[in-house]
C-alpha positions in Angstrom: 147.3 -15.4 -69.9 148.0 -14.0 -73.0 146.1 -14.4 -76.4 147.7 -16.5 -79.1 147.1 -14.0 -81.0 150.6 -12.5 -80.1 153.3 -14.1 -81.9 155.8 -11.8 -82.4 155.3 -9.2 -85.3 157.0 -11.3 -88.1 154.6 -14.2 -87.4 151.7 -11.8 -86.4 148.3 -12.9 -88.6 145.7 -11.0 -88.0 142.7 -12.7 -86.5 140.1 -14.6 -89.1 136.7 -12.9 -89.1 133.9 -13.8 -90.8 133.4 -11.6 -93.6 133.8 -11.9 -97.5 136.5 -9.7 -97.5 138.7 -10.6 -100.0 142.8 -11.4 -99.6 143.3 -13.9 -102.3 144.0 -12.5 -105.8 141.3 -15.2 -107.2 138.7 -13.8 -104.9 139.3 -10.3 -106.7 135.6 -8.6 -106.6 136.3 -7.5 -110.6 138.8 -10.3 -111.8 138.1 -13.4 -113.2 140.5 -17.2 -112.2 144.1 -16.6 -112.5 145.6 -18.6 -116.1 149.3 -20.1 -115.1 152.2 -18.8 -118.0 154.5 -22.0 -117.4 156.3 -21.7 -120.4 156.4 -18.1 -121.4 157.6 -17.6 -117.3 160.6 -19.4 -118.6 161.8 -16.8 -121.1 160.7 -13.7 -119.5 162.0 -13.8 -115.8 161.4 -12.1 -112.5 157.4 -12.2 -113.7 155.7 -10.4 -111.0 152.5 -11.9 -108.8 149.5 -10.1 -107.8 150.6 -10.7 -104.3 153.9 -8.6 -105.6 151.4 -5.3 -105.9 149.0 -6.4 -103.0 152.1 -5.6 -100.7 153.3 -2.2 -102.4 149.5 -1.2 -102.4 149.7 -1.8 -98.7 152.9 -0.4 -98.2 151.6 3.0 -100.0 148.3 3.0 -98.3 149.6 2.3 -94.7 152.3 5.3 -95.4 150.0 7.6 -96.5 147.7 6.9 -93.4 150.7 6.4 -91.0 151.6 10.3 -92.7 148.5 12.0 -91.4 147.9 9.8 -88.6 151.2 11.4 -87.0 150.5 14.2 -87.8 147.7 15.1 -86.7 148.7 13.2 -83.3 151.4 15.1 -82.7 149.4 18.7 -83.9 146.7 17.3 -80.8 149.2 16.8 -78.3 151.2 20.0 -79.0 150.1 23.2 -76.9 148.8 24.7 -79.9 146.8 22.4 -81.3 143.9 25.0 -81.6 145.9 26.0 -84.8 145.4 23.0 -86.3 144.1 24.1 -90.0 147.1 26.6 -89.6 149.8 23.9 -89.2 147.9 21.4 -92.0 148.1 24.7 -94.1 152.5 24.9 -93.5 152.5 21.2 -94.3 150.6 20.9 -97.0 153.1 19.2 -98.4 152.2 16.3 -96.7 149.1 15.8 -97.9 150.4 16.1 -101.5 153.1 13.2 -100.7 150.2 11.3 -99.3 147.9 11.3 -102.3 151.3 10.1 -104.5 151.4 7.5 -102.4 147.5 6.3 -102.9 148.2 7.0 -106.7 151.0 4.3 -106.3 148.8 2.1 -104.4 145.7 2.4 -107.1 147.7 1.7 -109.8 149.6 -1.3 -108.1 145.9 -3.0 -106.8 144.8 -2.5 -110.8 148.1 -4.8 -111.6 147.5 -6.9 -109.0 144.0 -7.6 -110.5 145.4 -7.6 -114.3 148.1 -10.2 -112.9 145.4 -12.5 -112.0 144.6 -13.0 -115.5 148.0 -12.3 -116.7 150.7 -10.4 -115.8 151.8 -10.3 -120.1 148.8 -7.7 -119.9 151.0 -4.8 -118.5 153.7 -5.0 -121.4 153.3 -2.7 -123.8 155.6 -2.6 -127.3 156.0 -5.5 -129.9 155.1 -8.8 -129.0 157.5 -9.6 -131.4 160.6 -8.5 -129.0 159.3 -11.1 -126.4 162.4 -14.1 -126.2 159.7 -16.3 -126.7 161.9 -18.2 -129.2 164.4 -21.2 -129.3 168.1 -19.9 -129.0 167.2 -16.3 -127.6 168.3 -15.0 -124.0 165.8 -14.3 -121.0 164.7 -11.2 -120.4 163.3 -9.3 -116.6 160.4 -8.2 -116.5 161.3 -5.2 -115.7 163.5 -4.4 -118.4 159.8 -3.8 -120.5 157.8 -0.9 -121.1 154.6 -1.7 -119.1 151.2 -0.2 -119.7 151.4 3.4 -119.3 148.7 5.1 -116.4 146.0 6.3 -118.9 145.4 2.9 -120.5 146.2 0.8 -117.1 142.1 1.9 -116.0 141.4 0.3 -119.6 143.1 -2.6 -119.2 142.0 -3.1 -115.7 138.4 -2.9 -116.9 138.3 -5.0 -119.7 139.9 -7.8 -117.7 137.3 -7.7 -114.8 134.8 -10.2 -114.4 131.9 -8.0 -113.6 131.2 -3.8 -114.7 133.1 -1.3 -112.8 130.9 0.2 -110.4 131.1 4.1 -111.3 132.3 5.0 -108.0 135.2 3.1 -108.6 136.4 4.5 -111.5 135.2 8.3 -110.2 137.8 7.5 -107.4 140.7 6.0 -109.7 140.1 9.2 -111.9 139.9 11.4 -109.2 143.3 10.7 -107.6 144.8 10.3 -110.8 143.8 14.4 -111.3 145.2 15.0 -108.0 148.7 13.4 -108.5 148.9 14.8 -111.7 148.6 18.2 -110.7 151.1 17.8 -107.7 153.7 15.4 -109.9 153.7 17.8 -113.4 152.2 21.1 -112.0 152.1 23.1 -109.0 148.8 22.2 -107.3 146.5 24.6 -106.1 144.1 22.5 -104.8 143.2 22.5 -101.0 143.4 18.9 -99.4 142.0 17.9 -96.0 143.4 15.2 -93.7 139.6 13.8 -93.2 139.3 13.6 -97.0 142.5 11.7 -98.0 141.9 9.4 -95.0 138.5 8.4 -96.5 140.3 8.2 -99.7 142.5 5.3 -98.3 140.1 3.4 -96.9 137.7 3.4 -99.3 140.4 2.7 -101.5 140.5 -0.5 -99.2 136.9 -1.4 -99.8 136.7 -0.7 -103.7 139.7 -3.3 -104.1 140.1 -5.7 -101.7 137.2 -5.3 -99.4 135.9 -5.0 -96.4 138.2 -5.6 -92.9 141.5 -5.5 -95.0 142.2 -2.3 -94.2 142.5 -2.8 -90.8 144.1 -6.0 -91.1 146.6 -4.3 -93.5 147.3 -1.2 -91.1 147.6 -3.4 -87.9 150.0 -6.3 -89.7 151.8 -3.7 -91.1 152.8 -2.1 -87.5 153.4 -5.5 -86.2 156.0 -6.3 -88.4 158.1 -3.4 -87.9 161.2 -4.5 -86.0 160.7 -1.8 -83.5 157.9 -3.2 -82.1 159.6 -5.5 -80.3 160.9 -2.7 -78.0 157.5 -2.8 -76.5 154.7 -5.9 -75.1 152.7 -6.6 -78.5 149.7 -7.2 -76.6 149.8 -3.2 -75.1 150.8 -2.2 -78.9 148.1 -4.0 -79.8 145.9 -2.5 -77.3 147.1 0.7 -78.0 146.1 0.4 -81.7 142.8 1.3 -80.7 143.7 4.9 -81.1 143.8 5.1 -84.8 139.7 4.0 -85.2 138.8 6.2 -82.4 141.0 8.7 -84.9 139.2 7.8 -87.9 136.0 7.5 -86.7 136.1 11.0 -85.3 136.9 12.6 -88.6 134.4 10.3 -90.6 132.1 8.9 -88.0 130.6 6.2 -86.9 128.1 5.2 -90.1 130.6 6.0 -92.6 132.9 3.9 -90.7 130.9 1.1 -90.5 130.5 0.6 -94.2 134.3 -1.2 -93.8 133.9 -3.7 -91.8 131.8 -6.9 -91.7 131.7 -7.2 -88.0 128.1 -5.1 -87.0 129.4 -1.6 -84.9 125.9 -0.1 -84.8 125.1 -1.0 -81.7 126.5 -0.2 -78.1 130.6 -0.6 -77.7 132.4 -2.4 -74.8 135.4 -3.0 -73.4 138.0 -5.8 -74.7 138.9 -8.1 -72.2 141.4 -8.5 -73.7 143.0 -5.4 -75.0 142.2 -3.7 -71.5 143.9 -6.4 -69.5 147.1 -5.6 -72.0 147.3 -2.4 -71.3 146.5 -1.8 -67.4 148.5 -5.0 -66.4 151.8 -2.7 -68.5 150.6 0.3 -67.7 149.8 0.5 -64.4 148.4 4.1 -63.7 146.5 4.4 -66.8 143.0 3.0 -67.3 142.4 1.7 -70.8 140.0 4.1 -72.6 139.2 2.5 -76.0 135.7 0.7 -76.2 135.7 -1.7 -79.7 134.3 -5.1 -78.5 130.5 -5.5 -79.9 128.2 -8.1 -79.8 128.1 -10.9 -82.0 125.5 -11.2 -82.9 124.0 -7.7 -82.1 120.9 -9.6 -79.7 119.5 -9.0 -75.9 121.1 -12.7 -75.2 124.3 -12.5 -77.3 127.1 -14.5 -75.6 130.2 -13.3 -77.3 131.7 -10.0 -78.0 134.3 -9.7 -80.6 136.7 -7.1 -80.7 137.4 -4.7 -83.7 140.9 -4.0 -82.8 142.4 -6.9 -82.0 139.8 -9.8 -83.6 139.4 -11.4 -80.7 135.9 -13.3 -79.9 135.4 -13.0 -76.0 132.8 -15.1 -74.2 130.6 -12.8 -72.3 128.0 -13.5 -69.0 124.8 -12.0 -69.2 124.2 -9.9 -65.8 124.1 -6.8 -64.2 126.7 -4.9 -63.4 127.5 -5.5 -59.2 128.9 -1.7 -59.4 125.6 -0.1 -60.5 126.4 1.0 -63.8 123.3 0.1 -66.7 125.5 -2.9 -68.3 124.4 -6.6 -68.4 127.7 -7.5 -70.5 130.3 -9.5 -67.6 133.3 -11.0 -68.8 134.6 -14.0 -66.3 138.5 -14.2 -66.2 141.1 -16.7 -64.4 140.7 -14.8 -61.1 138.3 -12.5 -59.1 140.5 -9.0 -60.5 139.8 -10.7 -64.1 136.2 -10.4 -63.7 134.7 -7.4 -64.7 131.9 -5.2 -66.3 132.9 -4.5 -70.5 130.2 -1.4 -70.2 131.8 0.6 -67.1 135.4 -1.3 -67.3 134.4 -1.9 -62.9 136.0 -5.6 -61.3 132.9 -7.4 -60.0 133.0 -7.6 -56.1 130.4 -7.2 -53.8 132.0 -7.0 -50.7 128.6 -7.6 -48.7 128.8 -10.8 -50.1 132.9 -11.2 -48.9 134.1 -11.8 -52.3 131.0 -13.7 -54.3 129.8 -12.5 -57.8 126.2 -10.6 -57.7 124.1 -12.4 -60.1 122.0 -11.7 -62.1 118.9 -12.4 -65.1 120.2 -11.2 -68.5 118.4 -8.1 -69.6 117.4 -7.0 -73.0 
């Protein structure tokens, strides 16, 4: 059966996981409660929400990633992909579209946090021009100067509930430099595909927290319309292909640091995500190990899945194939049993069809 995770990509939520990951504009790491503007909302129309810039920040980020991402994919599956820092070299131009893009994103998650206080904080000029007053016309939002970049970091600060850590505003500054350079100059600086994708998700982290990248990336791909050319539980499963991306360029520690879920320890098969895939495509095994246990014990039950959220509830036994693993998942029928370490159905056919069992091992 499939997950109810699967919706359809306009009503596709990702899973809930437990983490403090934040998604809420009052649970903001740096912003203090939101203030409502009932009456001034009235005069000045078209008053954006922090939820407004949450979604172009994601839009940005998931474009830049989705950028290099494709890139890179389609360098590693080209015959000459051992001229890989040649091709990056030729589209360097790329990179430098992808750092405009996190630019946009920075400056739109510094709104979004502003807006939480008050989204009057991003107007610059005279207050005095506001049609605040009895007998004057409304006026959209957007028809005002709003806080320039240089001051927006200022503003963002001094509305924040707690000190900026400096690594923060390092990164803020940083791509602020870079965009310059490529917006009002010709830049001269050498980018790397492994750098920028840090950039983004640590941009992620800094922000919002941890899991929202993820959650942001995967939404954003179920929501396209042309999803629904294919099963959303194989493009789901086939997801998995961007961490193993990311982790090979920034590795399994650094990784780590953005999620709440515990990937330290050894990874396993999804039930779930592997079942998605081999039951569309028949030929190919599914490859992709992102299911860990939860908690990270000797007798841990459950396994939950990185790339699709979902909690699996696991047997503790050896594997009847002779691979090391003590990690069995039990599904509707005999195929749906199998080992998550080796990805083997368990059948012993020297028992004519009954499970081996097994004690847990540590």
């Amino acid at each position: 059966q499939s997950p109810t995770l699967y919706r359809g990509p306009e009503s596709y939520i990702p899973p809930t996981r437990p983490t403090s990951c934040v998604t809420s504009v009052s649970h903001y790491p740096h912003t203090a409660a939101a203030h409502t503007l009932s009456t001034l909302s009235i005069m000045i129309v078209n008053i954006p929400t922090s939820a407004d810039f949450e979604r172009l920040a994601d839009d940005c980020l998931n474009q830049a990633f989705d950028l290099i991402f494709e890139t890179d994919k389609y360098i590693f599956n080209h015959p000459g992909a051992e001229r890989k820092d040649e091709v990056w070299a030729y589209s360097h131009g790329k990179l430098n579209t992808a750092v405009v893009l996190m630019h946009q994103a920075i400056e739109a998650l510094m709104k979004a946090s502003i807006c939480s206080i008050s989204p009057l904080l991003l107007l610059e000029g005279k207050r005095t021009e506001w049609p605040v007053m009895p007998q004057q016309k409304d006026k959209d939002f957007n028809d005002f100067y709003t806080t320039p970049a240089e001051a927006l970091m200022h503003t963002y600060a001094a509305t924040a509930s707690t000190k900026l850590d400096e690594a923060v505003i390092k990164h803020i500054d940083e791509m602020r430099r870079l965009r310059n350079q490529i917006v009002h100059g010709i830049s001269t600086t050498k980018l790397s595909p492994r750098a920028l994708i840090a950039g983004i998700l640590n941009t992620y982290l800094f922000f919002r927290g941890k899991d929202v990248w993820w959650e942001s990336l995967l939404k954003g791909h179920m929501s396209n319309p042309l999803t629904l050319n294919y099963s959303l539980a194989r493009e789901v499963a086939e997801f998995a292909e961007r961490l193993e991306y990311v982790r090979a360029y920034l590795g399994k520690s650094s990784l780590a640091k953005h999620f709440a879920l515990n990937i330290s320890g050894r990874a396993y098969y999804c039930p779930w995500c592997k079942q998605a895939w081999e039951e569309d495509i028949k030929l190919d095994a599914y490859e992709h190990k992102w299911a860990f246990l939860k908690p990270n014990k000797p007798a841990a039950t459950t396994v939950q899945c990185l790339n699709c959220g979902i909690d699996s509830d696991v047997c503790r036994e050896p594997c009847s194939e002779g691979c090391s693993g003590n990690v069995v998942y039990y599904g509707e029928t005999p195929e749906d049993i199998i080992c998550l370490t080796c990805g083997r159905m368990q059948f012993d056919r020297s028992l004519e069809g009954e499970l081996v069992q097994g004690e847990p091992q540590s």
